[in-house]
ROGU-490694 format. One record per residue (C-alpha): residue in three letters; x, y, z. Coordinates in steps of 0.1 Angstrom, whole numbers, plus 5000, padded with zeros to 4 digits. Layout:
residues N
AlaXYZ/...
END
This chain:
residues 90
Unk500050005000/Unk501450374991/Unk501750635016/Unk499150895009/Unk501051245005/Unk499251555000/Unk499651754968/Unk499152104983/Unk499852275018/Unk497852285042/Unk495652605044/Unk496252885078/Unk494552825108/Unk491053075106/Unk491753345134/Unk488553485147/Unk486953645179/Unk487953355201/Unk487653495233/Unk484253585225/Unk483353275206/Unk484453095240/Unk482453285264/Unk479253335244/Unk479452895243/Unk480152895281/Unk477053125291/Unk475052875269/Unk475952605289/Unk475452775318/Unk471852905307/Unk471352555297/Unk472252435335/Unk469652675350/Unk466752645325/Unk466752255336/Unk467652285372/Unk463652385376/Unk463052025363/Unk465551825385/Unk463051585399/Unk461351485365/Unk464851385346/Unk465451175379/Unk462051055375/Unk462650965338/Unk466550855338/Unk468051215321/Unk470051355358/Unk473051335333/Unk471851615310/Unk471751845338/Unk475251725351/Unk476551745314/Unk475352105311/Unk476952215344/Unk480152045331/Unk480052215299/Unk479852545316/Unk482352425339/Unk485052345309/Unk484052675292/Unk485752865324/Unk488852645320/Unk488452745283/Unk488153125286/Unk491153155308/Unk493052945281/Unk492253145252/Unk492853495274/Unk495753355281/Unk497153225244/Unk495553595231/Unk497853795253/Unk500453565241/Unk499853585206/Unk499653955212/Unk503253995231/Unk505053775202/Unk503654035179/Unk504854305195/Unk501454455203/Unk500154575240/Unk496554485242/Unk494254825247/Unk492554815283/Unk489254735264/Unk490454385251/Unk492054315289/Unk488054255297/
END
């Protein structure tokens, strides 16, 4: 079997809002949380706990996640030269 090689390189990572892509997905999981924590005793009832649990964790991950990205931002932006404005610190 031949080794597959590609016949072009490989395109540049898509750089976005990423910070606010992060946050705006950890909210939702934390919206998520409280919307279904009225309902706690029917998904016990019915076998679903876990998609409470799932969306806590979600929310949970999404703080580990925005203090990752803050932090690989600010790095991105020192490599570059460039001293973040006190609007992007927030």
């Amino acid at each position: 079997m031949a080794k597959w090689t590609p016949k072009h390189e490989a395109p540049e990572p898509l750089e976005g809002p990423v910070v606010a892509t992060i946050v705006g997905g950890t909210i939702v999981w934390f919206v998520l949380f409280l919307v279904q924590l009225p309902f706690y005793g029917w998904f016990a009832d019915h076998g679903h706990l876990w998609w409470l649990w799932t969306c806590l964790t979600g929310g949970g991950l999404g703080l580990i996640g925005i203090w990752y990205v803050r932090k690989r931002d600010a790095a991105i932006k020192r490599a570059a030269g460039l001293r973040p404005t006190s609007a992007e610190q927030l």
